[in-house]
C-alpha positions in Angstrom: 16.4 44.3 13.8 15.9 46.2 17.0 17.0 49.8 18.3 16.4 51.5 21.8 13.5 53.1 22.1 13.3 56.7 24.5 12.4 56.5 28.0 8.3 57.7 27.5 8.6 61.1 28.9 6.1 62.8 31.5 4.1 64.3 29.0 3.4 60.8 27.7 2.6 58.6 31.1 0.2 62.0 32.0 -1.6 62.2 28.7 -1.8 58.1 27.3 -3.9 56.8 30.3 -6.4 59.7 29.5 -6.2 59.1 25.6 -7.8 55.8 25.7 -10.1 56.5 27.9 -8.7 55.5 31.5 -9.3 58.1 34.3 -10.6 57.3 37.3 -8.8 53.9 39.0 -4.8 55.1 37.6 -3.0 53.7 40.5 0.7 53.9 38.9 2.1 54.4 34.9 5.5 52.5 34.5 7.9 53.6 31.4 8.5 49.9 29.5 11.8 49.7 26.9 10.9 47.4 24.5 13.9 48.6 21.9 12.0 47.4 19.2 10.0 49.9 17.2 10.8 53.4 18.7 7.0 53.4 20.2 6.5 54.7 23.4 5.5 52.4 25.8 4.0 51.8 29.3 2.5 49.6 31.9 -1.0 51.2 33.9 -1.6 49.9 37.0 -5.7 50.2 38.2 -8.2 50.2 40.8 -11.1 49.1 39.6 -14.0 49.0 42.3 -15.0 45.3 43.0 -18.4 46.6 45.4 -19.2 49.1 47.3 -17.0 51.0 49.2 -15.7 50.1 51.8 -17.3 46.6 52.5 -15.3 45.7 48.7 -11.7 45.9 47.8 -10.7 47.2 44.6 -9.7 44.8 42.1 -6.5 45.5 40.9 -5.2 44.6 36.5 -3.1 46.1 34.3 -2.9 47.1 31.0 -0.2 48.4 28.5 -0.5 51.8 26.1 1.4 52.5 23.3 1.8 55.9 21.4 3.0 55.9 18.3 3.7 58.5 15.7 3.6 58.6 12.1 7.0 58.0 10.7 8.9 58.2 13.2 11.1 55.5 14.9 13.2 53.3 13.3 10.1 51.1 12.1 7.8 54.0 11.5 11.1 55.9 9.6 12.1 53.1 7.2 9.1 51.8 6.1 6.9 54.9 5.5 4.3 54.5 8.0 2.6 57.8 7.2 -1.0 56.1 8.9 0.6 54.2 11.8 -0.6 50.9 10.2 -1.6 49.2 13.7 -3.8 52.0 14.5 -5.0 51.8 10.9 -5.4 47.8 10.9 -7.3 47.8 14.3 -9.6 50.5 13.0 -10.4 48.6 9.7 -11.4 45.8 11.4 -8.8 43.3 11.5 -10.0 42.1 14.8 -12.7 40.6 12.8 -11.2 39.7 10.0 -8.5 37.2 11.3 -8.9 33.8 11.5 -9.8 32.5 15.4 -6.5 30.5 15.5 -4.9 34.2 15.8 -5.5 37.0 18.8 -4.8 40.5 18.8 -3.8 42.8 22.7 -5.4 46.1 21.4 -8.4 46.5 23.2 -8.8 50.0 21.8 -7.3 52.7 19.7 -7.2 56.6 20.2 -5.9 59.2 17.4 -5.1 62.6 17.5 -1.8 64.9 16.0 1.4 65.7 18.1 2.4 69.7 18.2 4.1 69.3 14.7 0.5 68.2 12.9 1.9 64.4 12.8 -0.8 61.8 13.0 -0.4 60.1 16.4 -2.2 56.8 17.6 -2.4 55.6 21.5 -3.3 51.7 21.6 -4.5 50.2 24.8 -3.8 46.8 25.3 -4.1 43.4 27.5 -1.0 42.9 30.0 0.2 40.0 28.1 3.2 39.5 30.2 2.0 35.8 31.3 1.2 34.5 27.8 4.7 35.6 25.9 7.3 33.3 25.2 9.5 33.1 28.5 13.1 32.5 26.2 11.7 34.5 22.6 15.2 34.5 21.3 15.6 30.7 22.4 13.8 28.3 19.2 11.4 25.8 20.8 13.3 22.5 21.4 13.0 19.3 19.2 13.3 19.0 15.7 9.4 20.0 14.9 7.8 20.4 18.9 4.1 20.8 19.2 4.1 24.7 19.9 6.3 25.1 16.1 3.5 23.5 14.3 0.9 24.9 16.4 2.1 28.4 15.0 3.0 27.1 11.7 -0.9 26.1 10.9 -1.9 29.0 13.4 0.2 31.2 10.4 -1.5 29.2 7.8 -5.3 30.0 8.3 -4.1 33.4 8.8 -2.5 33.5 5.4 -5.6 31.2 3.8 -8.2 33.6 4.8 -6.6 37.1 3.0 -5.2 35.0 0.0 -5.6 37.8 -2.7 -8.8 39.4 -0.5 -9.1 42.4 -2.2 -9.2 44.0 1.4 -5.7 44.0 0.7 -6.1 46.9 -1.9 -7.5 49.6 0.6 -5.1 52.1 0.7 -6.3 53.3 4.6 -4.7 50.1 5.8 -1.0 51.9 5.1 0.6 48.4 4.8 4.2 48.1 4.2 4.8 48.8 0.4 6.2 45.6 -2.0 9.5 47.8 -2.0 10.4 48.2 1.7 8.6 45.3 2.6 11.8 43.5 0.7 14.6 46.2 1.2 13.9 47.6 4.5 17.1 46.4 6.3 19.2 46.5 2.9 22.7 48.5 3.3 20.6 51.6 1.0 18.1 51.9 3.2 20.8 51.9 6.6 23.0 54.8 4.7 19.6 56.8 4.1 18.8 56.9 7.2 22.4 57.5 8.5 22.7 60.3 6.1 19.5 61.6 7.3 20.8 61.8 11.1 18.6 59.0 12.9 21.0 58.2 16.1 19.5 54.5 16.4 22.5 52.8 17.3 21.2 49.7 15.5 22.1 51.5 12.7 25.9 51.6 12.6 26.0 47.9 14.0 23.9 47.5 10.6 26.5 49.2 8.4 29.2 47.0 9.5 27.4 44.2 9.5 26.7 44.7 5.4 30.5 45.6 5.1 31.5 42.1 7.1 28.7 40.3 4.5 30.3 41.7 1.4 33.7 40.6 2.5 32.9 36.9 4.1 29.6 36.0 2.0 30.8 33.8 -1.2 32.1 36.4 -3.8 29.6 35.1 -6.7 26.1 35.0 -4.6 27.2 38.3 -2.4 27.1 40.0 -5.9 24.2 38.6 -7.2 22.5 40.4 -3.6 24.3 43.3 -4.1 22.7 43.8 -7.9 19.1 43.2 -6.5 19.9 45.6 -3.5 21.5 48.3 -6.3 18.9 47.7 -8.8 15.5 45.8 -7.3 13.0 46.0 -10.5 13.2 43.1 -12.3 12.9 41.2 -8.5 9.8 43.5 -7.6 7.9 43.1 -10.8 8.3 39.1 -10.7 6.9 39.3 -6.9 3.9 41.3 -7.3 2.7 39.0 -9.4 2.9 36.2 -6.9 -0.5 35.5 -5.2 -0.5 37.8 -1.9 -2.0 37.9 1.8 -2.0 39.7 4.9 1.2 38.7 6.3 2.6 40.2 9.8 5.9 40.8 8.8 7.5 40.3 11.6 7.2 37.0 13.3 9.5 36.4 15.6 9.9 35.1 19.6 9.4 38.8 20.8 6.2 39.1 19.4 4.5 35.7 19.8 2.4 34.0 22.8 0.2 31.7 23.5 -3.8 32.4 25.0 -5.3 29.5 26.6 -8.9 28.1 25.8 -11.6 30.3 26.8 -13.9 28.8 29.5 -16.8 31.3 28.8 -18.5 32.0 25.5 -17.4 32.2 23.0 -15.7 29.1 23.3 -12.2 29.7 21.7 -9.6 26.8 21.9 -6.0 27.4 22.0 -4.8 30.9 20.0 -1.5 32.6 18.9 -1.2 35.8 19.8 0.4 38.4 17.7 2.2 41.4 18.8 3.1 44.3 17.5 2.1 44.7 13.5 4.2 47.7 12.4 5.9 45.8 9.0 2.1 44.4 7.9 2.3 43.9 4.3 0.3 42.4 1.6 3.1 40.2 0.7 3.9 36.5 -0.6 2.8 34.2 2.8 6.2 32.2 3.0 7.6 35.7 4.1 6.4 34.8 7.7 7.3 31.6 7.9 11.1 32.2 7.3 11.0 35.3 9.2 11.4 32.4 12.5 15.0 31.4 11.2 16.1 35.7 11.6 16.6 34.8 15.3 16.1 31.0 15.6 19.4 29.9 13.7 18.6 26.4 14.8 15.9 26.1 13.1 15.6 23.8 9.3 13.7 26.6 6.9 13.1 24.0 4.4 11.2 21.7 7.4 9.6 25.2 8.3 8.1 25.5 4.4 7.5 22.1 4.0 5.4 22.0 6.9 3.5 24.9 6.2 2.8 24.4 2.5 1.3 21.1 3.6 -0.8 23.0 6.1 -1.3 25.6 3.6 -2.0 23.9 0.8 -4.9 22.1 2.7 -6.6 25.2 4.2 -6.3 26.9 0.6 -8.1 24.1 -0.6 -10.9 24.3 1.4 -11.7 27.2 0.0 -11.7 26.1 -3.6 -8.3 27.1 -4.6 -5.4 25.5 -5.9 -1.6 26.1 -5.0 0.5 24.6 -7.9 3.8 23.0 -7.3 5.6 26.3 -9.7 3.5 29.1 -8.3 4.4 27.5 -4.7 8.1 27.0 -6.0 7.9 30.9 -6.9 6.8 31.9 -3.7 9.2 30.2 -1.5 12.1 31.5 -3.7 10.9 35.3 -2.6 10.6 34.2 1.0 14.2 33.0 0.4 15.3 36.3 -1.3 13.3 38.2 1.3 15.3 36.9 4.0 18.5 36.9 3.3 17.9 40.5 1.9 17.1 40.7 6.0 19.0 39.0 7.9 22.5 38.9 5.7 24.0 41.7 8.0 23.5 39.6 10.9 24.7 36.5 10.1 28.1 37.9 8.5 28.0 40.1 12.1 27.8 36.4 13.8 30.8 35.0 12.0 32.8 37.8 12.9 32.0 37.9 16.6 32.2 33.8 16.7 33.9 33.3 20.0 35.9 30.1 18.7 37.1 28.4 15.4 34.1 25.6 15.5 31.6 28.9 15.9 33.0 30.4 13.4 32.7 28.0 10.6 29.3 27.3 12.1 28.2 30.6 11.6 30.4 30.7 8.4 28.2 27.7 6.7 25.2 29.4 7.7 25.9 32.7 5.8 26.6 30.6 2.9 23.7 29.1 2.7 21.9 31.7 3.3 23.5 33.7 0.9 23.2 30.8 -2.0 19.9 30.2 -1.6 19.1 34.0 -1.5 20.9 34.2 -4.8 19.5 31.4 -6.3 16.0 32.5 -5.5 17.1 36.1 -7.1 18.0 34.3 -10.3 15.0 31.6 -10.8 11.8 34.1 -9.3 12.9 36.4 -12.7 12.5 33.6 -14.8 9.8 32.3 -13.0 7.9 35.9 -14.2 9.1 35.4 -17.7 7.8 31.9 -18.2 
């Protein structure tokens, strides 16, 4: 899912600091490549004074700016972020909104319009370098190890507290539409923006990776992907029906940590830190949870929802509400669609890069399944919205 992003240029490390309000105590800007969202990124050193001078050293910390522009980038680009929806989030509230099990890095937000009248929005952030995830593209060992279910419940109050909030209809937030929240990474959306000139190169490893699905993906289910891909309604309609949240959209290693208990007030135990909020959505909940098995191929998705639903189910209910077995049922099966609507370029890319026979049929039963259950969801959420 992820494309190079620019080197920040000098205009950028000059103006950012200043932006959000950091002046005096710049010791050094340092250009970060994240290749994730096509955001401009970079590390401030500072200087801030620790006593008086010269008895006192400074103290020395860091933080990280972002800029990011509206609809631009391939996140930005393909999901219509006309209001740069962290910008937009942040200044909402959603610091205060979100459950304490979940932490935010933005510290503040700064907006203003680039030389072609484009919104623009600089986010200054903690240096989280120490709390990420030291091997993000590595699943957490053991069949369900304390850090999984610490996110999986972590997810679950998140999800509990904006079940169908009607925050969630305030346009300003610019969340992710139902549309490209689903078809974002379909082979449409990668020929639009082909045809349209964007040089990520993720994009042509994209295209070939929906040719390689369409030619190794069982013929029957591949089809049944390729209608909803070619004609999405019916699978739309039947969605936004489901019961909705806030969900981040994009929950994966790269964007997760871990903050340690506070020692001060407030006291705050254990949290899960979320980065980077670009494809934030008001979206069935499941759609996070199976997000995990995009780069964690090791990882059981129906352990994943059966975990969480039991999590789920339990926070939901104390709140007064009631998650019944079919509506649940409905709601996995567009978490299913969802993904493999996703990730089906990748995993046919994987069985054609497969080093060795044994990798290849492992990757080869894991596009099949994939690729089933995707279908099957297509087929049963319709009827689901007919019943």
């Amino acid at each position: 899912m992820s494309t190079l992003t620019p080197q920040p240029d000098a205009a950028f490390e000059r103006e950012a600091p200043r932006a959000v309000g950091l002046g005096a105590g710049v010791m050094a800007v340092t250009p970060i490549r994240d290749g994730l969202s096509g955001a401009e990124l970079a590390r401030i050193s500072l200087c801030q004074p620790a006593g008086e001078w010269p008895r006192a050293p400074c103290g020395r910390s860091s933080r990280v700016v972002k800029r990011i522009t509206a609809e631009t980038g391939w996140l930005g680009a393909a999901t219509h972020d006309a209001r740069v929806r962290e910008a937009a989030l942040w200044r909402a509230g959603l610091p205060r909104w979100l459950p304490r099990r979940i932490a935010l890095a933005v510290q503040r937000v700064a907006c203003d319009t680039d030389t072609d009248g484009r919104l623009r929005a600089t986010l200054l952030m903690r240096d989280e370098r120490s709390h990420l995830m030291r091997e993000p593209l590595r699943a957490p060992l053991g069949r369900l190890p304390a850090d999984l279910l610490d996110l999986l419940d972590a997810l679950a109050a998140l999800h509990a507290r904006f079940w169908q909030s009607p925050l969630l209809d305030d346009d300003a937030l610019g969340l992710v539409s139902p549309r490209d929240t689903l078809l974002w990474l379909g082979p449409q959306a990668v020929e639009r923006r082909i045809a349209e000139g964007d040089p990520q190169p993720y994009l042509g490893l994209a295209r070939a990776g929906w040719q390689a699905f369409f030619r190794v993906a069982p013929a029957e289910d591949a089809a049944t992907l390729g209608a909803v891909f070619a004609r999405p309604e019916a699978a739309l309609a039947a969605i936004e029906r489901l019961p909705r949240t806030l969900i981040h959209g994009d929950i994966w290693g790269p964007n997760l940590g871990w903050l340690p208990p506070t020692r001060r007030a407030p006291r705050l135990g254990r949290r899960l830190l979320l980065l980077d909020w670009a494809l934030a959505a008001a979206a069935p909940a499941p759609y996070d949870v199976l997000s995990l098995c995009g780069a964690w191929h090791s990882l059981r998705p129906t352990t994943l929802l059966a975990v969480y639903r039991a999590r789920l189910t339990r926070r939901l209910a104390a709140r007064g509400v009631a998650l019944p077995p079919a509506e649940w049922q409905a709601l996995a099966d567009a978490a299913y669609l969802r993904t493999a609507l996703a990730g089906g370029e990748a995993w046919a890319r994987a069985v054609e890069a497969a080093p060795s026979p044994a990798a290849r049929r492992r990757a080869q039963t894991r596009l099949a399944w994939w690729a089933r259950r995707g279908a099957r969801a297509a087929q049963r959420i319709v009827l689901y919205e007919n019943v």
